[in-house]
C-alpha positions as CSV (number, residue, x, y, z in Angstrom):
1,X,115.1,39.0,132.5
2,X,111.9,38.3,133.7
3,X,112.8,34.7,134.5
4,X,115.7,35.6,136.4
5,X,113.9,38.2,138.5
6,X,111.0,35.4,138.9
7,X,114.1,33.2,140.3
8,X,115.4,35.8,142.3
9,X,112.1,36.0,144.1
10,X,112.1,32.1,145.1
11,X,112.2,31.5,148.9
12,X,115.7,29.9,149.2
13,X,117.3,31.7,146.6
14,X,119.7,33.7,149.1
15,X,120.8,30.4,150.7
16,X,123.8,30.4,148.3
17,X,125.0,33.9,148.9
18,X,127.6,33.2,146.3
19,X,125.2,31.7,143.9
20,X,123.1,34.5,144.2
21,X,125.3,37.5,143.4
22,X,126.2,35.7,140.5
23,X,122.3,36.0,139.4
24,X,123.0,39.5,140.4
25,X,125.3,40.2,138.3
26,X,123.4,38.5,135.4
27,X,120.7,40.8,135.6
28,X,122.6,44.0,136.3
29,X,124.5,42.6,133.0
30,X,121.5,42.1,130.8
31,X,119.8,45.4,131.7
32,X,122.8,47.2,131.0
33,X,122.2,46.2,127.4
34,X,118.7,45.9,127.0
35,X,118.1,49.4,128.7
36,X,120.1,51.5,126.5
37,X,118.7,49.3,123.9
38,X,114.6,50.3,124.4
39,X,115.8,53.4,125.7
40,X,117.2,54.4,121.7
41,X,114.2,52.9,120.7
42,X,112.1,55.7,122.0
43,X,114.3,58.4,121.5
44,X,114.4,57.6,118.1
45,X,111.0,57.3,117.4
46,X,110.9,60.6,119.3
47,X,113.6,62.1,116.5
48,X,111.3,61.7,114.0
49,X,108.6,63.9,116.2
50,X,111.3,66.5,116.4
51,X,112.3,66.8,112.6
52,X,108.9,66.8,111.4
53,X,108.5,70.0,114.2
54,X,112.1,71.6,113.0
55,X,110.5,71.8,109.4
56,X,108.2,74.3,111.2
57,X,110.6,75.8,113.3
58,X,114.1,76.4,112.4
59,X,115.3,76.7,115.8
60,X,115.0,73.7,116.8
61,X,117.5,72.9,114.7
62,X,120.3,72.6,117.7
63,X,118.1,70.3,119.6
64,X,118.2,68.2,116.8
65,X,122.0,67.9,116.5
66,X,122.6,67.5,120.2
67,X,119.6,64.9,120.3
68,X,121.4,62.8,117.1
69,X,125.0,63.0,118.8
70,X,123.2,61.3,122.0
71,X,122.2,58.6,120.2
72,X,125.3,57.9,118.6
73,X,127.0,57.8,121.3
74,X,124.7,55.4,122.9
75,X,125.1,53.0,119.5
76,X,129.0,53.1,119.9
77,X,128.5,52.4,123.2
78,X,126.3,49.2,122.5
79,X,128.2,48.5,119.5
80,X,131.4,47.7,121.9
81,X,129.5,46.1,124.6
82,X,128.2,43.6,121.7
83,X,132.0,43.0,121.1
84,X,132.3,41.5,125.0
85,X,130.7,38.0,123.8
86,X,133.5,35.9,125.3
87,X,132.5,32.8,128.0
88,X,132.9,34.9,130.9
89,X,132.9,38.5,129.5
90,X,130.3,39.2,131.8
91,X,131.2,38.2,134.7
92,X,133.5,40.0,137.7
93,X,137.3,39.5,138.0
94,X,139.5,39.5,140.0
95,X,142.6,41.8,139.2
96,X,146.4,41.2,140.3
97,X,149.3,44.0,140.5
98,X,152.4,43.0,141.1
99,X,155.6,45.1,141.2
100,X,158.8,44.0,138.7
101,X,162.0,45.6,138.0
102,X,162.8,49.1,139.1
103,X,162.9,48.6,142.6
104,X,161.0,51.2,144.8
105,X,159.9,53.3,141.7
106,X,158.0,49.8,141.0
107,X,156.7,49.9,144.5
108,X,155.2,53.0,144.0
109,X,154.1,52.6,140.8
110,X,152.4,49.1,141.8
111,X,150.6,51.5,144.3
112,X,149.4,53.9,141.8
113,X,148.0,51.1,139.2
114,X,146.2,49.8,142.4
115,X,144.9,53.2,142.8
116,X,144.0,53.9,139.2
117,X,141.9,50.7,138.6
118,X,140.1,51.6,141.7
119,X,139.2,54.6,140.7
120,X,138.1,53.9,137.2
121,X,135.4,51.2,138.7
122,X,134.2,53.7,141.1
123,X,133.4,55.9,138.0
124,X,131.7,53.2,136.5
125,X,129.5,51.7,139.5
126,X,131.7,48.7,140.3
127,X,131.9,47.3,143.4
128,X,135.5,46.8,144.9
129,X,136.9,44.8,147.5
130,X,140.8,44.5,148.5
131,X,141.4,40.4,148.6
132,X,145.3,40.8,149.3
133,X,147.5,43.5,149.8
134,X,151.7,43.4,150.7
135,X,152.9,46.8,151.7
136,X,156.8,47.6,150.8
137,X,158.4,48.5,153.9
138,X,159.7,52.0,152.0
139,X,156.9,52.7,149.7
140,X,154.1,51.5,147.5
141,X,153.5,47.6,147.5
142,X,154.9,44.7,146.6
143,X,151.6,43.2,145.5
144,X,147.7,43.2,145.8
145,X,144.6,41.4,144.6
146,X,141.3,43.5,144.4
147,X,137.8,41.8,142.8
148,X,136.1,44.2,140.7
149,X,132.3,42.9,140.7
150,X,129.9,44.1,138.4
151,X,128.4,43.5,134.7
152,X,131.3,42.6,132.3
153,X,134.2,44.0,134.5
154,X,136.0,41.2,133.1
155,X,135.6,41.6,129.5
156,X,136.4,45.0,129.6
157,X,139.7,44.4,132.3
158,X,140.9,41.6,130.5
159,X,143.0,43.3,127.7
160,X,145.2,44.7,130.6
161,X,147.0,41.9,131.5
162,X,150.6,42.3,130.6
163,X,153.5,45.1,132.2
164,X,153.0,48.4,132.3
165,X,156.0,50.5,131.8
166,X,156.2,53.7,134.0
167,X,158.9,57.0,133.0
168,X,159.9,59.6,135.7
169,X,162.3,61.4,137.9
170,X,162.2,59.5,140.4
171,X,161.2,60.9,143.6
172,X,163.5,58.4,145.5
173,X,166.7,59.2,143.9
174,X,168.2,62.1,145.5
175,X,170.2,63.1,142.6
176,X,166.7,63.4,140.1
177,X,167.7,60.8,137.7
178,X,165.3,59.6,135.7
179,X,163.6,55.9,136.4
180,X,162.2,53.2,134.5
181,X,159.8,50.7,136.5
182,X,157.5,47.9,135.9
183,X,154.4,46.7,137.2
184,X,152.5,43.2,136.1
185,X,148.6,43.1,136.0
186,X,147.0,39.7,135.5
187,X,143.0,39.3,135.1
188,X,141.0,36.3,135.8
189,X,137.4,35.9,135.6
190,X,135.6,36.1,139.3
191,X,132.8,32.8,138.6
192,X,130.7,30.9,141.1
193,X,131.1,28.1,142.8
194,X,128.4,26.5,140.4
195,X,130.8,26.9,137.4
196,X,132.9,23.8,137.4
197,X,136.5,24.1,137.3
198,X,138.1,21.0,137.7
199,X,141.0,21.2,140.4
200,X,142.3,17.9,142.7
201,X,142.7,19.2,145.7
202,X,146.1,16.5,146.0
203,X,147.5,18.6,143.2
204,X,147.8,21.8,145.4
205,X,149.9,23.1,148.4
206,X,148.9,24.9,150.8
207,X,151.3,27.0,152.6
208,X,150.2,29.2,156.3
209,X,152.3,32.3,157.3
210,X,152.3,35.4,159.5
211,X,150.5,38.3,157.4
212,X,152.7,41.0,156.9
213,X,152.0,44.7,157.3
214,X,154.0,47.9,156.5
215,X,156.1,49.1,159.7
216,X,154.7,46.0,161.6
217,X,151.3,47.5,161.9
218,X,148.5,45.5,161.9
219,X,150.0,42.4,161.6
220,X,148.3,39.6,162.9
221,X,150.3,37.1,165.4
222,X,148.9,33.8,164.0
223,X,149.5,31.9,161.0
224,X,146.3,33.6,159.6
225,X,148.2,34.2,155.6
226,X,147.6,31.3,153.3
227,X,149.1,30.8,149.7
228,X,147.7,28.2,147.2
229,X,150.5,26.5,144.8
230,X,148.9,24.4,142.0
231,X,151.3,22.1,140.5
232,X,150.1,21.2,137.9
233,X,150.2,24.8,136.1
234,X,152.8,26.3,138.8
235,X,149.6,28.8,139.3
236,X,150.0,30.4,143.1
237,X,147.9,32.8,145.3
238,X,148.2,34.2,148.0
239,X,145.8,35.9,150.7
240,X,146.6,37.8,154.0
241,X,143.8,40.3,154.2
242,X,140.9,38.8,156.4
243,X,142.6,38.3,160.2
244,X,141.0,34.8,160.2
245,X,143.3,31.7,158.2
246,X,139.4,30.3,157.5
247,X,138.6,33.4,155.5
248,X,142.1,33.5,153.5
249,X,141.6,30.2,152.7
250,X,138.5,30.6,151.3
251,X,139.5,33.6,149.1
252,X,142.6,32.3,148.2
253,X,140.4,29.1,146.8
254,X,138.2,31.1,145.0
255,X,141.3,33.5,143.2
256,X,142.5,29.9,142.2
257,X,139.6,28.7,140.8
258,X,139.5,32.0,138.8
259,X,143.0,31.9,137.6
260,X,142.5,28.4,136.6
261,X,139.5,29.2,134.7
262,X,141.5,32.0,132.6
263,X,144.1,29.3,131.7
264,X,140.9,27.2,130.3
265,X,139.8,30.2,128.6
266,X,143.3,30.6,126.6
267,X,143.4,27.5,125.9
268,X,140.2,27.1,124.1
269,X,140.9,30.6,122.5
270,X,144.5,30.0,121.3
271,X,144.2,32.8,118.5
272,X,144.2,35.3,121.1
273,X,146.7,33.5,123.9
274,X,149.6,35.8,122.4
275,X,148.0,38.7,123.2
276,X,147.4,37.7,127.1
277,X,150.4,36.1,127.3
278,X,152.8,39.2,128.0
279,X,152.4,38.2,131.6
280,X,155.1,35.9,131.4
281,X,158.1,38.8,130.1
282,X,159.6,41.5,132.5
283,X,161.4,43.9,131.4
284,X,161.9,46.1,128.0
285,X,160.4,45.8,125.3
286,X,157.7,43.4,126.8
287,X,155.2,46.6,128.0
288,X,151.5,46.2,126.5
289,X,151.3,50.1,127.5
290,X,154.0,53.0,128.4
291,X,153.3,55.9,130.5
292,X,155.4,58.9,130.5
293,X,156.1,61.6,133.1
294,X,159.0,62.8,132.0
295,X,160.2,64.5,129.2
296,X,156.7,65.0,128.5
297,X,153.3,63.8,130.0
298,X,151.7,61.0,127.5
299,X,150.3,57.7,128.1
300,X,150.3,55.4,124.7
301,X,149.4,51.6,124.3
302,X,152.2,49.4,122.6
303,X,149.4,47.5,121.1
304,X,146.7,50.0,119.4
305,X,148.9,53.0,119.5
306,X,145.9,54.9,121.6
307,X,147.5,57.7,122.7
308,X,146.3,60.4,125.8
309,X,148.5,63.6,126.2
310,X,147.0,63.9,129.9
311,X,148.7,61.3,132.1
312,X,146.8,62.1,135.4
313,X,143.8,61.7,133.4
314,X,144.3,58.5,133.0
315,X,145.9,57.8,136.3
316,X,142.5,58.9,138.1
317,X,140.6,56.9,136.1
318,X,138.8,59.5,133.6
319,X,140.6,58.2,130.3
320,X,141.8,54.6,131.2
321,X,138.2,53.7,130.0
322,X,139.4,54.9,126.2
323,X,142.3,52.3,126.4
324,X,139.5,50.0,126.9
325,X,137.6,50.9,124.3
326,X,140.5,50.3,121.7
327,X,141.8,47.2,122.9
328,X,138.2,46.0,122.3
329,X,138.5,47.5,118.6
330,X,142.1,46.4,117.7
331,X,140.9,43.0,119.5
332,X,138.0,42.5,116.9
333,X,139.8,44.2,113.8
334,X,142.9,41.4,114.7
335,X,139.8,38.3,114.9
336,X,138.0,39.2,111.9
337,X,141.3,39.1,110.0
C-alpha cells in the first residue's frame, strides 16, 4: 500500500484520469482487506484482556459473547473476500439489464433489477453511474448499462449474470392474471485503458443514431447514439446517455473493451464458463434465480437453493448481498470438487 500511495503522490500521476482511478480503486481494494485484517488483530489481542478480567468479574460475561460474535463475523467476512481471487475480481464492472420475454411485465421488471443493483451498491459505498439507458414507451425499460466502481464490485456481481425470472399479478393486465417475465443481466469487468485487450478496430462497426427518450422527452436531435458491433464475437454495445456522439463513443469503447475482456476471462477459465453462460437462454427453465410475488413472497436461487422469504428485502438491496455470499460458497465448494 505504501508504494501505491507513494505513486499516487507523483506530480503527473492525475494526467491519466483513467489510469488513476484505476490506482484508486487498488488501494481502496487492498485496505478493505488489510484493515479488517489489523483491525482483528487488535481486538483479539484485546479478547484475551477481557477474559482474563471476566475471571474476576462474571458480568462481563455478555461483553465477551457479543465481542467474539464481532469477530466472527469479521473472519467470515474476510474468509469470502479471500474467495474473490479471480484476474479482475477486484476491479469495477460494468453491469447490463436487458428485458426478455413477458412483454411490459419485463419492462418493468428490467426497471426494478436496475433499481435493485443500484441500491445494493449505495449500501455498500459504490459509486454508480448510468452509461445507457432505453425507456419503454409504456413502462419500465427496454435496456440500460450502469458501471458499478469500487473494490471487487466485479467479483462479487459476476455470479449474476444469467435471467432472472419474476412471478406476479400483473399490474398491466386488467383482468389480474398472473405474469411470468424475464430480465437478462450480463457483467463485465470495468479495466483501464493500460490493460491490453486486443481489439482491430477493422473488425468493428460502428453504427450513429438519434437517442431515444420515453414520450420523446429529452431526446437529442443529432446522431449523438452510437452502437459498437464486434464481428468477430457478434459482441454489441450501445450508448445514448451523454448528448455529445464524442462521449458515447468513448463509453461505448470502453463497455467493449470490457465485454471483450469477460469473454477472455471464460475462456481461460473454461471450468466455470457453464456457469456464466446462462446469458445465452431465454425463457423457462434457463433462470439462475426466481423471485416470487405471488402466491407467496420468496426469492430463491436455482443454483445454491439460497432462499429469502422477504422479497422487498431483496428488491431494496438489504438481502441481495446474501445471494452473493452463496454464489461465492457454491462457486468454491463446485472448484475444489
Amino acid at each position: 500500500m505504501a508504494a501505491i500511495e507513494k505513486r499516487m503522490s507523483e506530480p503527473g500521476f492525475w494526467d491519466d484520469s483513467e489510469a488513476a482511478q484505476a490506482v484508486v480503486v487498488e488501494l481502496k481494494s487492498l485496505k478493505s482487506v488489510i484493515g479488517p485484517i489489523n483491525s482483528s488483530n487488535k481486538s483479539a489481542a484485546g479478547l484475551d484482556e477481557l477474559l482474563e478480567m471476566m475471571a474476576e468479574e462474571p458480568e462481563l460475561e455478555a461483553d465477551v459473547i457479543a465481542e467474539v460474535e464481532r469477530l466472527e463475523a469479521v473472519l467470515d467476512d474476510l474468509e469470502l473476500r479471500s474467495l474473490l481471487n479471480g484476474p479482475n475480481d477486484s476491479a469495477s464492472c460494468i453491469l447490463s439489464i436487458n428485458a426478455r420475454d413477458g412483454g411490459t411485465d419485463a419492462n418493468d421488471w428490467a426497471d426494478m433489477m436496475l433499481r435493485m443493483y443500484s441500491a445494493w451498491a449505495v449500501k455498500n459505498d459504490y459509486s454508480i453511474e448510468l452509461l445507457d439507458r432505453q425507456d419503454n414507451e409504456q413502462a419500465g425499460i427496454n435496456h440500460a448499462a450502469i458501471a458499478i466502481r469500487g473494490p471487487l464490485a466485479y467479483g462479487y456481481l459476476k455470479g449474476e449474470e444469467g435471467m432472472h425470472r419474476l412471478v406476479r399479478i400483473s399490474p398491466f393486465n386488467s383482468e389480474g392474471k398472473r405474469q411470468t417475465s424475464f430480465a437478462a443481466v450480463s457483467v463485465a469487468p470495468e479495466i483501464d485503458s493500460s490493460v491490453e485487450v486486443e481489439i482491430e478496430e477493422k473488425d468493428v462497426d460502428e453504427d450513429t443514431y438519434r437517442a431515444s427518450g420515453a414520450g420523446g422527452q429529452h431526446v437529442n436531435k443529432t446522431d449523438s447514439a452510437v452502437r459498437l458491433t464486434h464481428r468477430p464475437t457478434g459482441v454489441v454495445v450501445q450508448c445514448q446517455n451523454q448528448r455529445s456522439q464524442h462521449q458515447n463513443r468513448a463509453t461505448a469503447w470502453k463497455m467493449l473493451r470490457a465485454k471483450l475482456a469477460r469473454i477472455e476471462e471464460e475462456r481461460r477459465e473454461q471450468e466455470e464458463q457453464s456457469k456464466y453462460a446462462s446469458k445465452a437462454r431465454t425463457g423457462f427453465g434457463s433462470q439462475i434465480r426466481n423471485y416470487f410475488l405471488h402466491p407467496d413472497q420468496r426469492v430463491k436461487d436455482a443454483r445454491t437453493g439460497h432462499l429469502v422469504g422477504n422479497f422487498h428485502s431483496v428488491l431494496d438491496g438489504s438481502e441481495l448481498q446474501s445471494f452473493l455470499d452463496a454464489f461465492l460458497q457454491f462457486r468454491a465448494a463446485e472448484n475444489a470438487r
